[in-house]
VEXNU-820744 format. One record per residue (C-alpha): residue number from 1; residue in three letters; x, y, z. Coordinates in nm, 2 decimals, padded with zeros to 4 digits. Example, Ala and Ser with C-alpha at 12.3 -4.5 7.8 and 13.67 -1.06 7.14 Angstrom:
2
<panu resi="1" resn="ALA" px="01.23" py="-00.45" pz="00.78"/>
<panu resi="2" resn="SER" px="01.37" py="-00.11" pz="00.71"/>
***
This chain:
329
<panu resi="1" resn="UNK" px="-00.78" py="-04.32" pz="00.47"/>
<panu resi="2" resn="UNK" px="-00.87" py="-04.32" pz="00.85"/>
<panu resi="3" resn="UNK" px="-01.20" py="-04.25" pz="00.97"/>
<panu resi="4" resn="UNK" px="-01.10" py="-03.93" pz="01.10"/>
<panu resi="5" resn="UNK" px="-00.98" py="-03.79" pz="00.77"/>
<panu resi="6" resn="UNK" px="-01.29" py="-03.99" pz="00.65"/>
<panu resi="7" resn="UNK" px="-01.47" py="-03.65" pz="00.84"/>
<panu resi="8" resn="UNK" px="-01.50" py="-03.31" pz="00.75"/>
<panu resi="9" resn="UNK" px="-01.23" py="-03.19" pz="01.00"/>
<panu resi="10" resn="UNK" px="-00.98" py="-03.37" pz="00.75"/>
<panu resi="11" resn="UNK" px="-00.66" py="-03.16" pz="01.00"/>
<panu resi="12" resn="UNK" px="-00.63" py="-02.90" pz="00.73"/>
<panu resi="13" resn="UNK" px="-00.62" py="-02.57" pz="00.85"/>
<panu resi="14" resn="UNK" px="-00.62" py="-02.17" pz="00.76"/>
<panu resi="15" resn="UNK" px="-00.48" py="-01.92" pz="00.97"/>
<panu resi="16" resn="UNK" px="-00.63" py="-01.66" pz="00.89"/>
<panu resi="17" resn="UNK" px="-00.44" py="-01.33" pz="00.98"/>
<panu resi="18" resn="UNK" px="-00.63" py="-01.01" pz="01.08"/>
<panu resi="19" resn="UNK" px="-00.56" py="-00.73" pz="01.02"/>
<panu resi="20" resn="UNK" px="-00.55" py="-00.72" pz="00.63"/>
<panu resi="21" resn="UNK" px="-00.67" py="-00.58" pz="00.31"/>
<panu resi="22" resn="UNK" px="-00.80" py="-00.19" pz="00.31"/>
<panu resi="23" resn="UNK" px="-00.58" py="00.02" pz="00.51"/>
<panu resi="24" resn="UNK" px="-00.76" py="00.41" pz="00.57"/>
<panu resi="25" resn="UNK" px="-00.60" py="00.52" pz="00.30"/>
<panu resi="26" resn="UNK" px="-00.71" py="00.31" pz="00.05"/>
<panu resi="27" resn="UNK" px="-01.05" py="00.30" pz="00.19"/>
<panu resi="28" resn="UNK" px="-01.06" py="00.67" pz="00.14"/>
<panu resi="29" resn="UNK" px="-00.92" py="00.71" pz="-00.20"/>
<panu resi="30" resn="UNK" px="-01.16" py="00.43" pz="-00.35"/>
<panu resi="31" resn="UNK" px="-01.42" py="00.63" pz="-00.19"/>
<panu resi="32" resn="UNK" px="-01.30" py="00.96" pz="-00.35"/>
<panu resi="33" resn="UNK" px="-01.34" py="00.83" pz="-00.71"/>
<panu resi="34" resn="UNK" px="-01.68" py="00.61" pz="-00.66"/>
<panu resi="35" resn="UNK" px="-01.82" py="01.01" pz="-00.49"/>
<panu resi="36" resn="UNK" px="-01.68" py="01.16" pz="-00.73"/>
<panu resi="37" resn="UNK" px="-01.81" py="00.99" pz="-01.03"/>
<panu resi="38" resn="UNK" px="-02.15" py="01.05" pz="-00.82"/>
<panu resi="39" resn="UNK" px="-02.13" py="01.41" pz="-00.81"/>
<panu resi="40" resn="UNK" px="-01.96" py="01.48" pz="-01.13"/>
<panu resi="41" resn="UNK" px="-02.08" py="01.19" pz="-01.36"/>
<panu resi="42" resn="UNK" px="-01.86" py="01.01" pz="-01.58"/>
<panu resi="43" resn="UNK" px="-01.59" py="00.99" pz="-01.67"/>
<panu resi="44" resn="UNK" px="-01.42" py="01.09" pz="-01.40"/>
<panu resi="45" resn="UNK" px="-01.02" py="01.05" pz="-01.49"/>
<panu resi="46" resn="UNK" px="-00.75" py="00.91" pz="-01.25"/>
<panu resi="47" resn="UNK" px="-00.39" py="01.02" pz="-01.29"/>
<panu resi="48" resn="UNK" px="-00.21" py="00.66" pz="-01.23"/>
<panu resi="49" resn="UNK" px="-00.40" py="00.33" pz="-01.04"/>
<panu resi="50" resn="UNK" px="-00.58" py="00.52" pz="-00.79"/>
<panu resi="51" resn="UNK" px="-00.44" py="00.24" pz="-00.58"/>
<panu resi="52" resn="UNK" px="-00.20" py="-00.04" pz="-00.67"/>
<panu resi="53" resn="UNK" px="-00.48" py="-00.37" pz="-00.70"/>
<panu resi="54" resn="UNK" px="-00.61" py="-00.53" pz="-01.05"/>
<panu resi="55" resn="UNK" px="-00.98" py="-00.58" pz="-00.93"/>
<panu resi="56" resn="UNK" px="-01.07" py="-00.24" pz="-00.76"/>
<panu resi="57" resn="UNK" px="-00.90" py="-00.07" pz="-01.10"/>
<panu resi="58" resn="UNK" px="-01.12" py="-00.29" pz="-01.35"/>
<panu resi="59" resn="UNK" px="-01.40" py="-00.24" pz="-01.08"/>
<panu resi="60" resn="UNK" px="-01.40" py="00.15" pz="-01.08"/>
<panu resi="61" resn="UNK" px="-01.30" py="00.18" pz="-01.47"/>
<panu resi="62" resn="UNK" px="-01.70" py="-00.04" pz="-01.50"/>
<panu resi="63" resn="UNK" px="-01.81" py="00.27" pz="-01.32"/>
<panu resi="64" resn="UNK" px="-01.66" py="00.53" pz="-01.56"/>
<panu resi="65" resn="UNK" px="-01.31" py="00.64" pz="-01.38"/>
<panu resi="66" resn="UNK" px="-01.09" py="00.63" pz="-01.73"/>
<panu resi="67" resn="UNK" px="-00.71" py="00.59" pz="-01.54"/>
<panu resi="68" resn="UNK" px="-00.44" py="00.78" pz="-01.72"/>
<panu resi="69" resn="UNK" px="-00.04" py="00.83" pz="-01.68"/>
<panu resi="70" resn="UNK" px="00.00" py="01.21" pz="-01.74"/>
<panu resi="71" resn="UNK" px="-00.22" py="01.49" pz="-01.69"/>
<panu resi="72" resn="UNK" px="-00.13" py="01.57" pz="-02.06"/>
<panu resi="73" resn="UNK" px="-00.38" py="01.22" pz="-02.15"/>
<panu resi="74" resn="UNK" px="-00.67" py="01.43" pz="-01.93"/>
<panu resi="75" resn="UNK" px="-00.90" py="01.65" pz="-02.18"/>
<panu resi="76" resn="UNK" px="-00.86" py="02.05" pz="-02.03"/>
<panu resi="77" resn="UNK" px="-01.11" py="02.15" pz="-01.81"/>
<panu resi="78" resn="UNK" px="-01.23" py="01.82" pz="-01.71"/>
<panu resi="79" resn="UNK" px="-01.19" py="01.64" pz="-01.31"/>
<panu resi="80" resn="UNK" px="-00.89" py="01.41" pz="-01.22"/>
<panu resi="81" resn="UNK" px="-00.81" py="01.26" pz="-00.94"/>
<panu resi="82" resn="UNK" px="-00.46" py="01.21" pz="-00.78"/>
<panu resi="83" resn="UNK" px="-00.35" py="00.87" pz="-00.63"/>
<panu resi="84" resn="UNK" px="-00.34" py="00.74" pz="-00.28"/>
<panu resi="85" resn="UNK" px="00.08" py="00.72" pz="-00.37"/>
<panu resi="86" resn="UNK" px="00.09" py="01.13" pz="-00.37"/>
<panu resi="87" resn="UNK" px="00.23" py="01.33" pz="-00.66"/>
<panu resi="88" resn="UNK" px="00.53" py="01.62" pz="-00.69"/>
<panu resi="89" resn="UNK" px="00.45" py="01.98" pz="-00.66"/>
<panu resi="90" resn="UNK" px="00.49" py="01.98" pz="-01.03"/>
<panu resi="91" resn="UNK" px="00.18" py="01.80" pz="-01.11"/>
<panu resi="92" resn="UNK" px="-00.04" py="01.99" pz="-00.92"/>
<panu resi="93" resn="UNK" px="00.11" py="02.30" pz="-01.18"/>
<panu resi="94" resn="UNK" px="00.05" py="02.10" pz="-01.49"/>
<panu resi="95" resn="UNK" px="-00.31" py="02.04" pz="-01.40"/>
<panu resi="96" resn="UNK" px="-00.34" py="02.40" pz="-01.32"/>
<panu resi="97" resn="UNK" px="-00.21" py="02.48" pz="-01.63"/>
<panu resi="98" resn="UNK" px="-00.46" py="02.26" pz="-01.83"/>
<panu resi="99" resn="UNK" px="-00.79" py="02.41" pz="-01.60"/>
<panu resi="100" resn="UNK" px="-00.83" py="02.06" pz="-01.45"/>
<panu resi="101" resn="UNK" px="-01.01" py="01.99" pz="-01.12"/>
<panu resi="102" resn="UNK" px="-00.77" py="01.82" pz="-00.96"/>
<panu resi="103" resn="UNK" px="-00.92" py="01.62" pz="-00.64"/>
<panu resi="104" resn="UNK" px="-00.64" py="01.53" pz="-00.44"/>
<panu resi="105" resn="UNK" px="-00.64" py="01.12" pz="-00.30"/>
<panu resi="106" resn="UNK" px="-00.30" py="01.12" pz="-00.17"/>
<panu resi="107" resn="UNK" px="-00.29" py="00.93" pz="00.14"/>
<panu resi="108" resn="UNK" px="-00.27" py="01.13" pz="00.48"/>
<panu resi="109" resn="UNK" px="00.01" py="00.95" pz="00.59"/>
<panu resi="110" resn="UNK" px="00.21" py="01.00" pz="00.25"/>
<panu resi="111" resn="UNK" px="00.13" py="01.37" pz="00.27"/>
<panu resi="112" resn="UNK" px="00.29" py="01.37" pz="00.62"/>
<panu resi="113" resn="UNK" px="00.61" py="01.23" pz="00.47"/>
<panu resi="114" resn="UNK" px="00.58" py="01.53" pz="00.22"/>
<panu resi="115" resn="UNK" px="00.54" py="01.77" pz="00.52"/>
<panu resi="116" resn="UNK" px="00.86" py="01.63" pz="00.66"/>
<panu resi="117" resn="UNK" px="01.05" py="01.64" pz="00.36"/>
<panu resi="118" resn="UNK" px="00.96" py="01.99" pz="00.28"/>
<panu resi="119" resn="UNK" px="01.08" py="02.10" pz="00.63"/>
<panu resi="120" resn="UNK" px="01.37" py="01.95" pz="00.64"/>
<panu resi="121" resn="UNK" px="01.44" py="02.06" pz="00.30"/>
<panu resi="122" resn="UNK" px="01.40" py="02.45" pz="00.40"/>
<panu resi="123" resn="UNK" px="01.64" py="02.38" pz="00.67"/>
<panu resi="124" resn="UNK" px="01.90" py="02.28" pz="00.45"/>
<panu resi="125" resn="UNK" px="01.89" py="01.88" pz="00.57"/>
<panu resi="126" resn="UNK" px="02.01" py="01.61" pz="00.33"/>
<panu resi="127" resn="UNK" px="01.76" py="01.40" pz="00.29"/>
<panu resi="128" resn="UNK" px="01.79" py="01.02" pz="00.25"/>
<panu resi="129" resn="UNK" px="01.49" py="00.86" pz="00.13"/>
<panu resi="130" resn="UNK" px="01.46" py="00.49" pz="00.19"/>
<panu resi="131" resn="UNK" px="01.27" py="00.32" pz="-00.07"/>
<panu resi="132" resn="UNK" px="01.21" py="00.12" pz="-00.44"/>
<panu resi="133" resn="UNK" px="01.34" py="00.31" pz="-00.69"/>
<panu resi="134" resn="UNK" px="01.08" py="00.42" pz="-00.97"/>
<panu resi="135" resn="UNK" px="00.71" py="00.38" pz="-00.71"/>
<panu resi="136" resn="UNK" px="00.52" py="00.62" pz="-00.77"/>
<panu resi="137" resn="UNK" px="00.57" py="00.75" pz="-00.38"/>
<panu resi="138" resn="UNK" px="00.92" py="00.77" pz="-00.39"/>
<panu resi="139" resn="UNK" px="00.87" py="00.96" pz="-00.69"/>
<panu resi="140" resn="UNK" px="00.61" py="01.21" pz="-00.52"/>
<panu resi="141" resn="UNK" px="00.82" py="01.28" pz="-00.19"/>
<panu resi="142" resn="UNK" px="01.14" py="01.31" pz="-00.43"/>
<panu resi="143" resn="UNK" px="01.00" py="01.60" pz="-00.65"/>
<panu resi="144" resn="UNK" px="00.86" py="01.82" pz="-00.23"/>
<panu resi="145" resn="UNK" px="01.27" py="01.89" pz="-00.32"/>
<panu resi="146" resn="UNK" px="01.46" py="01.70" pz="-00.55"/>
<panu resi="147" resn="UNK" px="01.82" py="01.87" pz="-00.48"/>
<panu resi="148" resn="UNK" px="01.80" py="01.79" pz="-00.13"/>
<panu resi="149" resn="UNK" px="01.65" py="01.42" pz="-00.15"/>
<panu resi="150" resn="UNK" px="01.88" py="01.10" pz="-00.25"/>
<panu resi="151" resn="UNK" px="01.72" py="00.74" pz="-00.26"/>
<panu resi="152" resn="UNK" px="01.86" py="00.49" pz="-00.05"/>
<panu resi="153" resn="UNK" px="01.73" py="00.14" pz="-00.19"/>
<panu resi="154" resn="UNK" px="01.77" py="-00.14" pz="00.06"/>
<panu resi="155" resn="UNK" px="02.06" py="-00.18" pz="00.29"/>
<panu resi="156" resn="UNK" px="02.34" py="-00.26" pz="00.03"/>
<panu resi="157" resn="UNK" px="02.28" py="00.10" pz="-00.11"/>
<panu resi="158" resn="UNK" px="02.36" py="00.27" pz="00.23"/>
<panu resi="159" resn="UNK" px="02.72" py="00.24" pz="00.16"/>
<panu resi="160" resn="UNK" px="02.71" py="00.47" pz="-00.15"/>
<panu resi="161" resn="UNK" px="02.57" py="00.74" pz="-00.01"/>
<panu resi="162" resn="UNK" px="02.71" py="01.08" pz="00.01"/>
<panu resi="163" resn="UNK" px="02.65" py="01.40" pz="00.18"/>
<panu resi="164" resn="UNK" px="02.74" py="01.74" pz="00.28"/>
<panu resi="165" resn="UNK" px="02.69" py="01.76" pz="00.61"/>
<panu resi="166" resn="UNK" px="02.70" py="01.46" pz="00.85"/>
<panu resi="167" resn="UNK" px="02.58" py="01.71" pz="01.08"/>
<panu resi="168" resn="UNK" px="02.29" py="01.76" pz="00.87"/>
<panu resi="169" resn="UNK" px="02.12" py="01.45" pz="00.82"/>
<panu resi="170" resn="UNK" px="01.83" py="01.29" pz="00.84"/>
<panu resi="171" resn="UNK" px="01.62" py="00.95" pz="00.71"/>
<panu resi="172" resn="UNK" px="01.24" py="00.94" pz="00.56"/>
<panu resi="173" resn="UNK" px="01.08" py="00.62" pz="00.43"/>
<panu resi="174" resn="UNK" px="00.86" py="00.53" pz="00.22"/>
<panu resi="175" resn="UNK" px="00.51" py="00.38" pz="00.37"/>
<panu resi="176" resn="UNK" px="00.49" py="00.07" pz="00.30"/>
<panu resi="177" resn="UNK" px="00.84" py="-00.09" pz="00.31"/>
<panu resi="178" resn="UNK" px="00.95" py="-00.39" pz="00.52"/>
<panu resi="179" resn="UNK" px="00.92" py="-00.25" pz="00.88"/>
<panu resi="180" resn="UNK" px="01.28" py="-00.51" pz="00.95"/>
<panu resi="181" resn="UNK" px="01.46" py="-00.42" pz="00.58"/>
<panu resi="182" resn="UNK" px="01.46" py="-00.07" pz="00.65"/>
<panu resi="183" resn="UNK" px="01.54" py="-00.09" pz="01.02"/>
<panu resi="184" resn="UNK" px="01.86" py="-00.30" pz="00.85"/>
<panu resi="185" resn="UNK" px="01.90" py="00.03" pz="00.59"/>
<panu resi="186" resn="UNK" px="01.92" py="00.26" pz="00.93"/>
<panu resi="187" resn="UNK" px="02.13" py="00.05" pz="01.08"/>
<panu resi="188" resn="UNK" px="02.42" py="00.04" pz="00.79"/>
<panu resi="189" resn="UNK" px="02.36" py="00.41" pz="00.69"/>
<panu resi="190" resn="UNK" px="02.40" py="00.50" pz="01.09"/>
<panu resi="191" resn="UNK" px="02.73" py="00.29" pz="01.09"/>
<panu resi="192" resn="UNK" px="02.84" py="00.57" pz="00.80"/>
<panu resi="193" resn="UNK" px="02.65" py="00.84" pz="00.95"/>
<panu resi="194" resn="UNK" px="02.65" py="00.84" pz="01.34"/>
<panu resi="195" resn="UNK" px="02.46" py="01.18" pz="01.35"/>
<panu resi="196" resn="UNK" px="02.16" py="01.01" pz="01.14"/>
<panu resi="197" resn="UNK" px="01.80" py="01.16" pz="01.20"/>
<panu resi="198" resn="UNK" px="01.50" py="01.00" pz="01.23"/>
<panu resi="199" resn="UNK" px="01.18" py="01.16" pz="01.11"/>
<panu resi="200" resn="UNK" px="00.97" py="01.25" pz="01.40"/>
<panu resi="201" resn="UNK" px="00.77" py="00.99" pz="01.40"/>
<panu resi="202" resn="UNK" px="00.78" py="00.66" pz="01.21"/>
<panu resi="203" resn="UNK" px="00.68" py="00.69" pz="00.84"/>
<panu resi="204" resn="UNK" px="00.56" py="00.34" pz="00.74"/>
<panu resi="205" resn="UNK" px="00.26" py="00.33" pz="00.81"/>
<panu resi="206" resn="UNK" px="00.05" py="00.15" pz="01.07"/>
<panu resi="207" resn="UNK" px="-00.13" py="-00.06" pz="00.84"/>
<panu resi="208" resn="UNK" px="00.21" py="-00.21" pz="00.64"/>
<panu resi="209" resn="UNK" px="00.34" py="-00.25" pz="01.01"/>
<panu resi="210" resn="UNK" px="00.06" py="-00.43" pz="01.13"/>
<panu resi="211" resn="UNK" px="00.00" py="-00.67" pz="00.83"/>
<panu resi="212" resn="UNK" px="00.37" py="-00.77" pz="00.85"/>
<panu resi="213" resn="UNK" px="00.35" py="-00.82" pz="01.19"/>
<panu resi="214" resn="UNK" px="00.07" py="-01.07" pz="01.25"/>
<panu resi="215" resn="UNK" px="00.19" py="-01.29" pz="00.90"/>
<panu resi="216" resn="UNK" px="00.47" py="-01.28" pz="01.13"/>
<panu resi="217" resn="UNK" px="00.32" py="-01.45" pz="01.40"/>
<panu resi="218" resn="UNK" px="00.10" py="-01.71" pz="01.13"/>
<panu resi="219" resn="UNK" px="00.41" py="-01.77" pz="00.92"/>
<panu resi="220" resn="UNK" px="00.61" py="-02.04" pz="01.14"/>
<panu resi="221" resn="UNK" px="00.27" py="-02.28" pz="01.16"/>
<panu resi="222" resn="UNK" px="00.21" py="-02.25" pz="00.79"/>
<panu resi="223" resn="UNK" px="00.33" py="-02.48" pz="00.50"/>
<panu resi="224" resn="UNK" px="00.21" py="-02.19" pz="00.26"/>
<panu resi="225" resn="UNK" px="00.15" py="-01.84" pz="00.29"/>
<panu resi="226" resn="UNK" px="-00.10" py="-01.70" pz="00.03"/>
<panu resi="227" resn="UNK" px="-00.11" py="-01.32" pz="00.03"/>
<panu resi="228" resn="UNK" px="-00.31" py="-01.17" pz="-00.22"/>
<panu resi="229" resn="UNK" px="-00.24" py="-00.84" pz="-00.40"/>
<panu resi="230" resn="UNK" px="-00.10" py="-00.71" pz="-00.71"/>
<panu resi="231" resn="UNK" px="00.23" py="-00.76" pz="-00.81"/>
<panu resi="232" resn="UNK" px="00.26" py="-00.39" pz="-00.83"/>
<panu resi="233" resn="UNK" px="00.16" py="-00.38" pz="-00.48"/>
<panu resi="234" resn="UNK" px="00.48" py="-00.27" pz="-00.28"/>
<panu resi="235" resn="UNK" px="00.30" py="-00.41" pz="00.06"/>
<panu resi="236" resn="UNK" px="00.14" py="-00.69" pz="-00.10"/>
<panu resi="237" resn="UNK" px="00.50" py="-00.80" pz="-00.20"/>
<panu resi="238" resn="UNK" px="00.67" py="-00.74" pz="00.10"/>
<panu resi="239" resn="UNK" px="00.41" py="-00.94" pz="00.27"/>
<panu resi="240" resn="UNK" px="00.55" py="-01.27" pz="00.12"/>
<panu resi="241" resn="UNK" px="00.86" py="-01.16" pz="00.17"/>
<panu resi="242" resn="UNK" px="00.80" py="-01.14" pz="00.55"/>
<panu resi="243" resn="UNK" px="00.63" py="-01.49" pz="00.56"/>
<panu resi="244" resn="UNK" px="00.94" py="-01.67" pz="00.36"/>
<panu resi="245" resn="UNK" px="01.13" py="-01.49" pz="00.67"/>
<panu resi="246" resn="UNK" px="00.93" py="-01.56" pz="00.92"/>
<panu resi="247" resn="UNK" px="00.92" py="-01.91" pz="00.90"/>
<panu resi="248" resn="UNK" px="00.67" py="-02.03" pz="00.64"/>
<panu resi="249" resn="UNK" px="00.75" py="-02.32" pz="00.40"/>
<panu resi="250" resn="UNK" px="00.63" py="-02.14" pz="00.10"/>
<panu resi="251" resn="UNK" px="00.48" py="-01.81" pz="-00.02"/>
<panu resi="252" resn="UNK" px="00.32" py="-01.68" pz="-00.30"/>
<panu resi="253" resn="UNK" px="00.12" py="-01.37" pz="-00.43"/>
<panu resi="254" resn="UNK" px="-00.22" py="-01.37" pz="-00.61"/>
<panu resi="255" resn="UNK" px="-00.48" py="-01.14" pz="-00.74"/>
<panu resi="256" resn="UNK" px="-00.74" py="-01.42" pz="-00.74"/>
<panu resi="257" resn="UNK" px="-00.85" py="-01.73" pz="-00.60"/>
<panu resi="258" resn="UNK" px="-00.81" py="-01.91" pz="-00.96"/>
<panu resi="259" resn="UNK" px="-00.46" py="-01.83" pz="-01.02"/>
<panu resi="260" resn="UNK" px="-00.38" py="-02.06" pz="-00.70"/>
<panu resi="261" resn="UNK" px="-00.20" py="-02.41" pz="-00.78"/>
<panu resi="262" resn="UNK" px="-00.33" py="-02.71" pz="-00.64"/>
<panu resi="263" resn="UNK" px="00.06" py="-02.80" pz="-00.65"/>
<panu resi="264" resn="UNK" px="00.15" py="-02.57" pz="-00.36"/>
<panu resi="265" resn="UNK" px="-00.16" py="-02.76" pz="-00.11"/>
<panu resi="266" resn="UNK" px="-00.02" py="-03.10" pz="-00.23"/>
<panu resi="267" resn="UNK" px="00.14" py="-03.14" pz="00.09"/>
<panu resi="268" resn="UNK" px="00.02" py="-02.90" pz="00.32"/>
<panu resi="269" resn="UNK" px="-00.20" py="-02.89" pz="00.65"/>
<panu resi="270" resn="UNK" px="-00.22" py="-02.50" pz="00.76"/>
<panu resi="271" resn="UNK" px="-00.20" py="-02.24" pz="00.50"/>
<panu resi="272" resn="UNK" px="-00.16" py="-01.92" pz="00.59"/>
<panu resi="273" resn="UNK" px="-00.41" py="-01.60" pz="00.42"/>
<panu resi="274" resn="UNK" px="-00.38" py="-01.26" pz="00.44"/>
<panu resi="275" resn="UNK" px="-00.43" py="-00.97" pz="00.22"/>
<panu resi="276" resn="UNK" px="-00.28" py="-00.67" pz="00.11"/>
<panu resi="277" resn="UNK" px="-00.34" py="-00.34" pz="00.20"/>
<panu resi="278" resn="UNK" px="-00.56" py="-00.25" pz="-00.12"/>
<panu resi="279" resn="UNK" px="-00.77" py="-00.56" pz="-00.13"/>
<panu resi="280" resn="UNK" px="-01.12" py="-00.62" pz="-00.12"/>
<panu resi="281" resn="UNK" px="-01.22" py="-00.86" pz="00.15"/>
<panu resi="282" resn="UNK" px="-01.45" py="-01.01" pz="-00.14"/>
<panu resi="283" resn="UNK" px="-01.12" py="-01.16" pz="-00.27"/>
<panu resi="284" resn="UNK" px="-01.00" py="-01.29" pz="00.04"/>
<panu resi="285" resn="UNK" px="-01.34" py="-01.43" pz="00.12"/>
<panu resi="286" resn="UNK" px="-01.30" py="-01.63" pz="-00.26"/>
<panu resi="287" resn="UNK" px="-00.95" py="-01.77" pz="-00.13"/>
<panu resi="288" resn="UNK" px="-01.12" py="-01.90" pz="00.13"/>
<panu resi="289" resn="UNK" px="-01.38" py="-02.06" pz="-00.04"/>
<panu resi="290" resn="UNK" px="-01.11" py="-02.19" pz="-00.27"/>
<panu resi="291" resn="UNK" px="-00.93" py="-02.37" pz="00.01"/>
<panu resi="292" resn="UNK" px="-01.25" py="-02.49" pz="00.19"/>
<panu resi="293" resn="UNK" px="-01.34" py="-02.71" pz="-00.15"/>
<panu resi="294" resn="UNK" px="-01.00" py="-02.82" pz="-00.11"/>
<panu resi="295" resn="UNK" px="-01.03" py="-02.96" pz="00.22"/>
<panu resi="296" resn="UNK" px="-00.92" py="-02.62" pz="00.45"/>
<panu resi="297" resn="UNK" px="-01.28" py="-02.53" pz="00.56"/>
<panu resi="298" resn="UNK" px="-01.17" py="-02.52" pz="00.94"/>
<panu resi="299" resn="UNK" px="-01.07" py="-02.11" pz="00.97"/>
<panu resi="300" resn="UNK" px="-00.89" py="-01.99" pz="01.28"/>
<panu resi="301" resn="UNK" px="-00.83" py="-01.63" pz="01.24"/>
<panu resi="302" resn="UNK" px="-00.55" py="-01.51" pz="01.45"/>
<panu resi="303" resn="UNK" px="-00.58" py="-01.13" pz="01.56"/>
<panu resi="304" resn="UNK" px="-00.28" py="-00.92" pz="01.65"/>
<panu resi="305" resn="UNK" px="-00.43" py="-00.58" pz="01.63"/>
<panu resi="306" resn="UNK" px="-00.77" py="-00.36" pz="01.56"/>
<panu resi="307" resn="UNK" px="-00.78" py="-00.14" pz="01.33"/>
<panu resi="308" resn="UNK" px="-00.99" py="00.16" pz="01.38"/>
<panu resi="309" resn="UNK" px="-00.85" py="00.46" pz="01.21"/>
<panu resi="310" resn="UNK" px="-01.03" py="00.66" pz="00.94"/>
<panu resi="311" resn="UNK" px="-00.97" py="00.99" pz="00.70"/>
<panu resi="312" resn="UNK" px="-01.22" py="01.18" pz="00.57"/>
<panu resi="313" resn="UNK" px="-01.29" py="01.28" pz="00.28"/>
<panu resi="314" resn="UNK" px="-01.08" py="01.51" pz="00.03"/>
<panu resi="315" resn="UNK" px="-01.14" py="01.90" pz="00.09"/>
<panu resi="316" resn="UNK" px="-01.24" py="01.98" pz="-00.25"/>
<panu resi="317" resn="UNK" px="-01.46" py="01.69" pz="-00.28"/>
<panu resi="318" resn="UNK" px="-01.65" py="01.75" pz="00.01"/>
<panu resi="319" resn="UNK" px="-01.69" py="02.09" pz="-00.04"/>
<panu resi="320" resn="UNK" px="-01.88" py="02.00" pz="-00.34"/>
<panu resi="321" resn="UNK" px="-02.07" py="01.75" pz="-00.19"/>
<panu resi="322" resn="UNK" px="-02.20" py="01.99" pz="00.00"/>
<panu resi="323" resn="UNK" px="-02.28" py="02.27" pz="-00.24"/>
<panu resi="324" resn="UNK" px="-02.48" py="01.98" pz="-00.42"/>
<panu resi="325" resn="UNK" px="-02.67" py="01.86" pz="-00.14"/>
<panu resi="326" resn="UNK" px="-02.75" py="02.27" pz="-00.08"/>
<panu resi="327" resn="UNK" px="-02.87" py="02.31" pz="-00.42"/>
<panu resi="328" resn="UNK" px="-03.10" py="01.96" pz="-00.34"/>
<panu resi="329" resn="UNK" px="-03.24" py="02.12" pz="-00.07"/>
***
């Protein structure tokens, strides 16, 4: 060993990307079930993972949220909450028909998908719906109108689609797909479908686009890329996929620091972190301190965008919130 890896600069390295973790939406549904289990007390119960991340599930079911599949698991009369991944029409009608308070969480910029589906529906437009089959979002925008709406599931699937109309087309996405994958999906269902649509404005959202983008820019200088997120995590796992892409030597997903192997640093000098878009930075911040015993204590984190955007509250919930503050005084 030289004297200079003798040193603490040892020429290890993290790039660490920015932006990551909590996205608006996720910020704001967490936020709907820790006020509601304020204002209501527990349990408070949460039709499906409020969002898709082990740690801020375990950490809100400490606090009393009880998460169910079905509204049929939720006692009548009591409060659920919907997830940040947006529900069918027909949900909202079976929690009706139970008396549940339903607070919805669904993320603005899913509802906005819903919006467009549901107008382009009414106008008699075949819909094709570019996502992963069986996520809980494609299966929320699906149900806005079911006989109108066919999945289109990566590129290859393009060429089995069928429709009425090539007049009367048009494409929606789901929000947090590969920004390049699904530009690839428009591309092969356009060579079918010259008349194509695209929604009127882009429907993955900023936050999936922006993550993808900066591991983009990390992903040639790294030997590794460590993302963590949930496996569940659609964004989490496209984040890897983007790195392996990109450049990067190697790639892997994790929900915690603990779960990394020593056997992927073996040979490395810059390792690549960033975060999905329904992680706590605490996790992040473990990674890190993971690495730094490791030898990867210098930190350069590289910055592509800021992130400012925020969405209040549920109606329903506020509302409450403020009759409850009334009746304080």
């Amino acid at each position: 060993m030289t004297q200079d890896e003798a040193t603490p600069r040892t020429g290890k390295r993290v790039l660490l990307a920015k932006p990551r973790g909590y996205c608006a939406g996720v910020d704001r549904a967490v936020q709907t079930v820790e006020e509601a289990l304020k204002l209501y007390g527990a349990p408070i119960y949460v039709r499906k993972q409020i969002v898709h991340n082990k740690h801020v599930v375990q950490t809100l079911e400490a606090q009393g949220a009880i998460f169910v599949e079905e509204n049929e698991e939720v006692p009548e009369g009591a409060t659920v909450v919907f997830s940040a991944h947006g529900v069918a029409p027909e949900v909202y009608e079976q929690a009706k028909s139970r008396s549940l308070k339903a607070i919805d969480a669904t993320c603005p910029l899913v509802t906005k998908v819903h919006h467009e589906a549901k107008r382009f529906a009414a106008e008699d437009y075949d819909i094709l719906l570019i996502g992963h089959e069986g996520h809980e979002e494609v299966i929320g925008t699906s149900g806005e109108a079911p006989e109108h709406i066919q999945l289109v599931d990566g590129p290859d699937a393009a060429d089995q689609i069928t429709v009425r109309d090539p007049n009367k087309v048009v494409w929606l996405s789901q929000t947090t797909l590969s920004v390049d994958e699904t530009l690839e999906t428009v591309a092969r269902l356009k060579k079918r479908l010259p008349l194509l649509q695209s929604p009127p404005s882009d429907d993955i959202c900023y936050a999936t686009s922006n993550r993808q983008h900066v591991v983009k820019q990390i992903a040639p200088d790294c030997d590794v890329v460590l993302v963590v997120g949930s496996r569940n995590s659609s964004n989490s796992v496209r984040l890897v996929e983007v790195a392996l892409d990109a450049g990067a030597r190697g790639g892997h997903l994790i929900d915690f620091a603990h779960e990394i192997d020593d056997a992927w640093l073996a040979d490395a000098r810059t390792v690549g972190v960033t975060s999905g878009a329904s992680v706590p930075e605490e996790l992040v911040q473990e990674v890190l301190e993971h690495l730094a015993a490791r030898g990867f204590g210098e930190v350069e984190e590289i910055t592509t965008a800021n992130e400012r955007l925020t969405f209040s509250l549920p109606q329903e919930l506020k509302r409450d919130m403020r009759a409850a503050a009334a009746a304080r005084g």
